[in-house]
C-alpha positions as CSV (number, residue, x, y, z in Angstrom):
1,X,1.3,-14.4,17.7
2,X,4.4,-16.4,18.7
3,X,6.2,-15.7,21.7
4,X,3.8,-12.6,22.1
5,X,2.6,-12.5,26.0
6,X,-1.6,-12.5,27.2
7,X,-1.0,-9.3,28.8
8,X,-3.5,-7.3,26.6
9,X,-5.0,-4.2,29.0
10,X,-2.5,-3.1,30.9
11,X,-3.2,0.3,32.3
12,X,-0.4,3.0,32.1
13,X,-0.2,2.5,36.1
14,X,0.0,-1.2,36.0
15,X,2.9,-0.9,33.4
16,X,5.2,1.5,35.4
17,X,4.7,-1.5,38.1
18,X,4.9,-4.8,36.6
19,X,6.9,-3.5,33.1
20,X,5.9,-2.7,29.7
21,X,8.1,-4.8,26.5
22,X,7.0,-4.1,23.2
23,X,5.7,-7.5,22.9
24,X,2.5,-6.3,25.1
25,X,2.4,-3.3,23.1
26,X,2.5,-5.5,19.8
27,X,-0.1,-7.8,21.6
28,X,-2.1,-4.9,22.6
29,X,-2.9,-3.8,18.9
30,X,-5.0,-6.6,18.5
31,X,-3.1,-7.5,15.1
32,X,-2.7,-11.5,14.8
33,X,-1.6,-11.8,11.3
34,X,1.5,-11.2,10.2
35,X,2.1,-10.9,6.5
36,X,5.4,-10.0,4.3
37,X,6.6,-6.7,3.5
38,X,9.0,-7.0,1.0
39,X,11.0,-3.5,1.2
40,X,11.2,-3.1,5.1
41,X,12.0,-6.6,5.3
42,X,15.4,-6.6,3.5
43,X,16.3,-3.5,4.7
44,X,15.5,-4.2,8.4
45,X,17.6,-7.5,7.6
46,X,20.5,-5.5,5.8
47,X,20.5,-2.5,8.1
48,X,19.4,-4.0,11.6
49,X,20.1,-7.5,11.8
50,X,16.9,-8.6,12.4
51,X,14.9,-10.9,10.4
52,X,11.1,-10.0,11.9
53,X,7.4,-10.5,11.1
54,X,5.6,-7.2,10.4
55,X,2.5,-6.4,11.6
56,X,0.1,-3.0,10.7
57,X,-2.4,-1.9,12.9
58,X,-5.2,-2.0,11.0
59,X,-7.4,-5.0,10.0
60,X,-7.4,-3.8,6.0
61,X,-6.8,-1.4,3.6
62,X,-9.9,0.2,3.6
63,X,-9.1,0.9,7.6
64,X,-5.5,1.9,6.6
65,X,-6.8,4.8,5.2
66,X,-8.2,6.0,8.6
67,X,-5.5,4.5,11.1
68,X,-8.3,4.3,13.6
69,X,-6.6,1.9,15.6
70,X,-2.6,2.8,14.8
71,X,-3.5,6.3,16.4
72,X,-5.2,5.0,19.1
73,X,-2.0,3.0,20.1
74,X,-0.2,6.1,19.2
75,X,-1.5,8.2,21.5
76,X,-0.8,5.4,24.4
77,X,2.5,5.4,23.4
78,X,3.0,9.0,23.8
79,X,1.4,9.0,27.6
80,X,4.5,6.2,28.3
81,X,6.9,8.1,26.9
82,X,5.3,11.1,29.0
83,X,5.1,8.8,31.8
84,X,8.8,7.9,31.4
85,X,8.2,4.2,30.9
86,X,8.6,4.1,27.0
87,X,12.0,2.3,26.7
88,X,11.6,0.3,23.4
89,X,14.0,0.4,20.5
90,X,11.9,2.3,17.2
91,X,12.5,3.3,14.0
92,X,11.9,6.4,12.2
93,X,10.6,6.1,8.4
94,X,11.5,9.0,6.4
95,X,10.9,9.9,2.8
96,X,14.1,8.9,1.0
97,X,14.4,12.0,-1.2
98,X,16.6,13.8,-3.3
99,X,18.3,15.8,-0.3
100,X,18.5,12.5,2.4
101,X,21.1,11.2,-0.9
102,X,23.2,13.9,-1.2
103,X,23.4,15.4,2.5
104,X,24.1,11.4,3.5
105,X,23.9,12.1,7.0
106,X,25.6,10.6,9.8
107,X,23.1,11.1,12.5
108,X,19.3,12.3,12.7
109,X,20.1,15.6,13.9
110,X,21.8,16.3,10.9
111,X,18.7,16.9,9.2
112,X,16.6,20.5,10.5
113,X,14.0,19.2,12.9
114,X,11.2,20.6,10.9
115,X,12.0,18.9,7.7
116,X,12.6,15.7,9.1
117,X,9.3,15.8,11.2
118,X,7.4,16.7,7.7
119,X,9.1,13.6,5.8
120,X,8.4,10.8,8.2
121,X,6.1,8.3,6.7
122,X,6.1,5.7,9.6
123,X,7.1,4.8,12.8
124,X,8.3,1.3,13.9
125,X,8.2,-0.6,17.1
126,X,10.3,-3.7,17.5
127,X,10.3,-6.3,19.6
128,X,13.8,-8.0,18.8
129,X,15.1,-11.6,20.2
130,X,19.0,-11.7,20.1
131,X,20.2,-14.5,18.3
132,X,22.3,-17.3,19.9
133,X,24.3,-17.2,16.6
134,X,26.3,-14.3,15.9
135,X,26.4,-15.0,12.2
136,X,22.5,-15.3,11.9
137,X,20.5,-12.3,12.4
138,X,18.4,-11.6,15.2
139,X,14.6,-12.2,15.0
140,X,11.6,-10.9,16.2
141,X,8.4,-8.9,15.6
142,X,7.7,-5.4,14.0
143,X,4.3,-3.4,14.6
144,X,4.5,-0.6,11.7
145,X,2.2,2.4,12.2
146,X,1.8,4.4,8.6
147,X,0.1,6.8,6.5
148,X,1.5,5.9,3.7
149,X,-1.9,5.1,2.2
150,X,-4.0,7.4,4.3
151,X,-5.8,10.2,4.0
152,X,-5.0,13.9,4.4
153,X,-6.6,14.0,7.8
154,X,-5.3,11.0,8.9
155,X,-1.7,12.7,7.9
156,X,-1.9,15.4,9.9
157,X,-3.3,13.7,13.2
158,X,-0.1,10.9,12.5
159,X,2.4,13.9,12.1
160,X,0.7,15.6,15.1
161,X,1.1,12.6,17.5
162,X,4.9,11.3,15.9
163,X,6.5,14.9,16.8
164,X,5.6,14.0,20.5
165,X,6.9,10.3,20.0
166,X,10.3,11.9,18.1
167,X,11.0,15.1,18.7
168,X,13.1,14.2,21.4
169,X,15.6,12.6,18.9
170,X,15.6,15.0,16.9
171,X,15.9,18.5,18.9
172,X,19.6,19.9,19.0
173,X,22.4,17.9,18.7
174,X,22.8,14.0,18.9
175,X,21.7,12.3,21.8
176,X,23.1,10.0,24.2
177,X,24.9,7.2,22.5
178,X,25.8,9.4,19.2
179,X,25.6,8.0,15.8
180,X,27.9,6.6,13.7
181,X,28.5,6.8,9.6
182,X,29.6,3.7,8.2
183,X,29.8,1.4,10.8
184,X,28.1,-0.6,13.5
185,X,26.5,1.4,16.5
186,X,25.4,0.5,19.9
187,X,22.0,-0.7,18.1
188,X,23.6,-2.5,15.7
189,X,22.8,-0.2,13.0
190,X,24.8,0.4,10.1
191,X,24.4,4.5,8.4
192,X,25.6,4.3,4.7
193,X,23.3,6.9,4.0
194,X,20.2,5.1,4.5
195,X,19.8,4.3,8.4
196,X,21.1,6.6,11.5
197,X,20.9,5.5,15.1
198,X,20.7,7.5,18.1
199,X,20.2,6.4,22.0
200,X,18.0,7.9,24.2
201,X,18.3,8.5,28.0
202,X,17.5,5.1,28.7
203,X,19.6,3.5,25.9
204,X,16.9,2.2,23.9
205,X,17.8,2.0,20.0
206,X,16.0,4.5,18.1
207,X,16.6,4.0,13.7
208,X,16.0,6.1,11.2
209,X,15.8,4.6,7.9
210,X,15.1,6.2,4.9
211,X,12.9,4.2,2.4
212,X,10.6,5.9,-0.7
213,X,6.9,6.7,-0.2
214,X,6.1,4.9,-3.2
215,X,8.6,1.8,-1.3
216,X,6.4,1.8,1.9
217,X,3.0,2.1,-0.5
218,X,3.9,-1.0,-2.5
219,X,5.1,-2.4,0.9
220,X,1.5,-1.9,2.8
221,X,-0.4,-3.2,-0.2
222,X,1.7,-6.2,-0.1
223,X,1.1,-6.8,3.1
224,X,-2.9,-7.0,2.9
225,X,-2.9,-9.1,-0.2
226,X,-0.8,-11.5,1.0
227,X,-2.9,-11.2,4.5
228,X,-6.1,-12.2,2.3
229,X,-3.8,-14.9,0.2
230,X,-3.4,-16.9,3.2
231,X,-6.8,-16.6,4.5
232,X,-7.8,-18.1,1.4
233,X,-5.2,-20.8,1.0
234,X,-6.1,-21.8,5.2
235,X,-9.5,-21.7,4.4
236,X,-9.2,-24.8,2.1
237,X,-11.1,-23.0,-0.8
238,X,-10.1,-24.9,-3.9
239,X,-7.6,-23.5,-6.0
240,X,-8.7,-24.0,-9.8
241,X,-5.9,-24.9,-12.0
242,X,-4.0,-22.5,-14.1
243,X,-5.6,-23.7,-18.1
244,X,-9.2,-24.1,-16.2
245,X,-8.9,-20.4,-15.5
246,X,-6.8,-18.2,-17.8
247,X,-7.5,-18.3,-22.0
248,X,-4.9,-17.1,-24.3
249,X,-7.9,-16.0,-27.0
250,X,-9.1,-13.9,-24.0
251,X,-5.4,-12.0,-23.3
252,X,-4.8,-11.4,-26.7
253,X,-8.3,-10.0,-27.1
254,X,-7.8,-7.5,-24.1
255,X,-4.4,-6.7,-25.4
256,X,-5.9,-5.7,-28.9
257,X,-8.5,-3.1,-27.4
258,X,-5.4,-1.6,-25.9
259,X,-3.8,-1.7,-29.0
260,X,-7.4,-0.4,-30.9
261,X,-7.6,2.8,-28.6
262,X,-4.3,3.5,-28.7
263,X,-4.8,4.2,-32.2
264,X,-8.2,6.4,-32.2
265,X,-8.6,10.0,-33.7
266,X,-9.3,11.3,-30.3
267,X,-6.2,9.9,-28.8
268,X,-3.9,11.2,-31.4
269,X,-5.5,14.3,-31.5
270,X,-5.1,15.1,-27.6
271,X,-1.9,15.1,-28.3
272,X,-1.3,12.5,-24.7
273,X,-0.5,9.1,-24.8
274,X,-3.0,6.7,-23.8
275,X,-1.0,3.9,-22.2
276,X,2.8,4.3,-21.3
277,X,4.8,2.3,-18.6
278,X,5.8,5.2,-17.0
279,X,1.8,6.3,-16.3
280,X,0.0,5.2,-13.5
281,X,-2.4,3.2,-14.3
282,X,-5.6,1.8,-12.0
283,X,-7.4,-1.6,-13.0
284,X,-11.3,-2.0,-11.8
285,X,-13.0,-4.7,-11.5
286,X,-10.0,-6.7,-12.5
287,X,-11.4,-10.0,-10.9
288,X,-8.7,-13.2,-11.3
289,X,-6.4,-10.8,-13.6
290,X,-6.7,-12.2,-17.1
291,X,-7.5,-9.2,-18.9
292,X,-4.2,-7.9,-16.3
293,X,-2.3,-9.9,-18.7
294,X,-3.1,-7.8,-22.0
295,X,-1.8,-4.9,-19.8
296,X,1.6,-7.0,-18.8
297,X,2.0,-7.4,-22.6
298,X,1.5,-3.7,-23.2
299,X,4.7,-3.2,-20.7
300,X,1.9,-1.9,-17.9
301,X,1.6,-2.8,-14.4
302,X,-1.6,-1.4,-13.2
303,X,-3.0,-0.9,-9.6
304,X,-5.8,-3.5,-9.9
305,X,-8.6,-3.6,-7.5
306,X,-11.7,-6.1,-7.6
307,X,-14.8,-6.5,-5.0
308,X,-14.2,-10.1,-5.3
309,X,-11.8,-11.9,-2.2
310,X,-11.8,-15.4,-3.6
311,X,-11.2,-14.2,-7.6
312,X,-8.6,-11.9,-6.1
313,X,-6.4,-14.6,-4.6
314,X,-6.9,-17.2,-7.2
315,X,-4.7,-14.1,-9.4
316,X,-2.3,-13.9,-6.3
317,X,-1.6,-17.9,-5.9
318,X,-1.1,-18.1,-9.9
319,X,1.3,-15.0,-9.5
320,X,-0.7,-13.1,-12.4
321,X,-1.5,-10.6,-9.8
322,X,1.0,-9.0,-8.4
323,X,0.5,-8.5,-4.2
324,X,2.2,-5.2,-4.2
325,X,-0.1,-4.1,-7.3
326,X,-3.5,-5.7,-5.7
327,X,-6.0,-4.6,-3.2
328,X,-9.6,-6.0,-2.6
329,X,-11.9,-3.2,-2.3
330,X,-15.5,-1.9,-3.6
331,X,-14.9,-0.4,-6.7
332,X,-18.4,2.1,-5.7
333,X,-16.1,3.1,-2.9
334,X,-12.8,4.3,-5.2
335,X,-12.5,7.5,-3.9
336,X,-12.9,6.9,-0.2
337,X,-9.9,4.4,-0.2
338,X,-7.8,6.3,-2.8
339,X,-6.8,9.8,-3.7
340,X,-8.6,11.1,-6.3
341,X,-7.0,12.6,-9.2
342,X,-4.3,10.8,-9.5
343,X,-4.0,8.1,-12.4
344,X,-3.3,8.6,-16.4
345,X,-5.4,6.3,-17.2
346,X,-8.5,4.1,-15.8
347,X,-9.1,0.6,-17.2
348,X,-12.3,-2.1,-16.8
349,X,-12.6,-4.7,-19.0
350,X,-15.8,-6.8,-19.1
351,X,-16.9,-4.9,-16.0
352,X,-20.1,-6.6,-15.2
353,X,-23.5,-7.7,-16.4
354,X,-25.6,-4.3,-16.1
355,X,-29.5,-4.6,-16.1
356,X,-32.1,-2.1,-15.6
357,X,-32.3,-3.2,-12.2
358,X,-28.5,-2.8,-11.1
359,X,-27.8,-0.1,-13.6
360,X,-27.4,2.4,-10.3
361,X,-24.3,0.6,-9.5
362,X,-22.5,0.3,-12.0
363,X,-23.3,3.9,-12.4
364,X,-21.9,4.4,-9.4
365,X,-18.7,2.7,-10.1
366,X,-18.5,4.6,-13.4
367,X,-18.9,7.8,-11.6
368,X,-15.9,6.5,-9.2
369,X,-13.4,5.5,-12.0
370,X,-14.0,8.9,-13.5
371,X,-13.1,10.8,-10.0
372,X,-9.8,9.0,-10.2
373,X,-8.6,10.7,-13.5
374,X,-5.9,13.5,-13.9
375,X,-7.1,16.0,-15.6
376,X,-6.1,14.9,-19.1
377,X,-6.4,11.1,-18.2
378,X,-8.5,8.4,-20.3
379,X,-11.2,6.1,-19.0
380,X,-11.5,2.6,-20.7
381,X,-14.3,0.3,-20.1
382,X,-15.0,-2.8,-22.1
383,X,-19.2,-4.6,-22.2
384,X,-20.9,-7.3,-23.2
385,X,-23.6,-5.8,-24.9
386,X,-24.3,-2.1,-27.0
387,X,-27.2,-1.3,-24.5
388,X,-24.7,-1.3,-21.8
389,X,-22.0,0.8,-23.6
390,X,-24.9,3.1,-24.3
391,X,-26.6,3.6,-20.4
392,X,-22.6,4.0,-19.4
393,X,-22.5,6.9,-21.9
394,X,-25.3,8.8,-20.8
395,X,-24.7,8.4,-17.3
396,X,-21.1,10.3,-17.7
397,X,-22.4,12.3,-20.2
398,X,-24.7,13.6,-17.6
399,X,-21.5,14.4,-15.4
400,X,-19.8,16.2,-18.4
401,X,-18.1,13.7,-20.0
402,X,-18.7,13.2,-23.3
403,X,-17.5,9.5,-25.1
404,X,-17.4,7.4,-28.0
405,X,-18.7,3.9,-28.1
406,X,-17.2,1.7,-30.1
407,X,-18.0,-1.9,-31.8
408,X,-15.5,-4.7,-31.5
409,X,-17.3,-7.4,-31.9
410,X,-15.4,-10.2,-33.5
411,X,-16.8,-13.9,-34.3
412,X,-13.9,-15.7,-32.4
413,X,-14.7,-14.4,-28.4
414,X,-17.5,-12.8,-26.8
415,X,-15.6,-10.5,-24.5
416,X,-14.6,-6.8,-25.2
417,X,-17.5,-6.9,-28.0
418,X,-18.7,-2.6,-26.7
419,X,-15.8,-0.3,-25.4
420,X,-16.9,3.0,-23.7
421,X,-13.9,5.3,-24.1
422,X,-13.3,9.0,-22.7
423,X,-10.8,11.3,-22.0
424,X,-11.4,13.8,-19.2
């Protein structure tokens, strides 16, 4: 990491001797790879002056979801502050609701101390290099610790541990160094109804900033696909070109099963649309993101997900898949990594090759798509072969799930020729 010091293991004692900067902290998370984060990037730019790499503290998505590591390094953090050797300017992600708008606040504290503690989403640590240029923006590094994308237990152990790290800030009235609304403070933060700055007793800069769950989502997604992106692309792996990989005949065949479906008895009679670009939508086994394209036709971006590293980021570096829509995970592991319950509508097209042998699997991944379904929600899966659409229909007929199967064969293409379609 550049610029970022060796000193990796310093003991609490040894840091209240020799110093602590947040550059050993940063270091000390074992995090080498920084990667964009679109959102928290401009508004650390607009809001803080600072143009900085971001770092999370966990090695993948998948580990995200746990914050092994980020909680770890929470906790240590909280025995500095205890210690009184924490003196290291933060910021303070909140929810940006309805109420943050309207009250517009010009300092934390305006906000009750138990509402505020419920809506923060992350907690930032900045290491910040001053600029020799006072028209440029200063630079530095970022180490973002979020549950944005974890799970409910991992919540409440992050709200636990971030009420010892704010709750100073946030109890009674402003702190030392005030805030102030509409200009520049002592941290060179602006308010505007979006950030609020506070000192503490040792004048380190503490920011809150308020920035939409669904923002910081997008934002921590990002961040991993273009981690993997640039793995590949260092790697040397040869990028195929764009005609070699994507066919037209095979979009516009995707985009006409959507269109198909759309149109079935058992859609009109539910009285529920099937697709809509207000609906959230989750992709499996989405591979390069071809078939993606039928759903950017239909006006849908979906959340598209896909065992596969290499096909993954041959999507990303033809910018058909989108990074803050992308995430490389095991499509048998759907409901460890994301909440269950909460998409419209669950699309696989062409998901795989299924023989007696590996029928368990794609059972398995089945079984996982249908977990992710609302209540109400529609599962669409497109096969090679009838035999296929048929073992699929048994298997979630067995959970209580009862489909149609479909013929769409056609004598131009060979993909989408069975769809499996169900609502739940």
């Amino acid at each position: 990491m550049t610029n970022m010091t060796n000193e990796t293991n310093r003991t609490t004692a040894e840091n209240e001797t020799t110093g602590t900067t947040a550059a050993n902290v940063i270091t000390a998370a074992n995090v080498t790879t920084s990667a964009k984060m679109t959102r928290l990037s401009r508004i650390f730019s607009d809001k803080l002056g600072i143009s900085a790499d971001f770092y999370l503290t966990e090695e993948n998505f998948q580990s995200q979801r746990f914050l092994f590591a980020g909680m770890e390094q929470l906790r240590e953090l909280a025995e500095m502050k205890k210690a009184g050797i924490f003196d290291f300017e933060t910021v303070i992600l909140t929810d940006e609701t309805p109420a943050d708008n309207e009250k517009t606040p010009a300092s934390v504290s305006s906000v009750t101390d138990v509402n505020l503690q419920a809506a923060i989403t992350g907690f930032v640590l900045v290491e910040r290099r001053p600029s020799d240029d006072p028209a440029c923006n200063d630079t530095g590094n970022c180490l973002v610790f979020t549950p944005a994308v974890s799970d409910a237990g991992a919540k409440r152990a992050f709200q636990s541990i971030i009420s010892e790290l704010t709750a100073p800030q946030f109890a009674g009235g402003a702190t030392n160094g005030g805030a102030t609304n509409g200009g520049a403070t002592d941290g060179g933060a602006t308010n505007g109804g979006t950030t609020a700055n506070n000192a503490t007793a040792n004048d380190a800069p503490v920011h809150r900033i308020c920035i939409s769950e669904k923002e910081l989502v997008d934002d921590v997604i990002e961040y991993y696909s273009k981690t993997a992106l640039s793995f590949f692309q260092e790697s040397g792996a040869l990028l195929p070109s764009y005609d070699s990989v994507y066919s037209k005949s095979r979009v516009q065949k995707a985009a006409a099963v959507l269109q198909k479906v759309a149109g079935l008895p058992a859609v009109k009679e539910s009285g529920r649309a099937f697709l809509a670009p207000e609906f959230r939508v989750l992709e499996i086994c989405c591979g390069n993101g071809m078939s993606t394209l039928g759903l950017y036709e239909k006006g849908i971006v979906p959340l598209s997900v896909d065992i596969n590293a290499e096909d993954v980021c041959i999507g990303l570096a033809h910018g058909v898949l989108k990074p803050e829509k992308t995430i490389v995970m095991d499509a048998t592991a759907l409901s460890k990594n994301l909440d269950a319950e909460t998409f419209d509508t669950v699309i696989g097209f062409m998901i795989g090759t299924i023989y007696e042998f590996n029928k368990e699997l794609w059972f398995s991944i089945a079984g996982e798509a249908l977990k992710m379904l609302k209540q109400g929600g529609f599962l669409l899966l497109t096969l090679r072969a009838e035999h296929e659409a048929v073992w699929v229909a048994d298997y979630l007929k067995s959970l209580g799930v009862a489909g149609e199967i479909i013929d769409n064969r056609d004598n131009e293409t060979n993909y989408d020729e069975w769809i499996y379609f169900a609502g739940k």
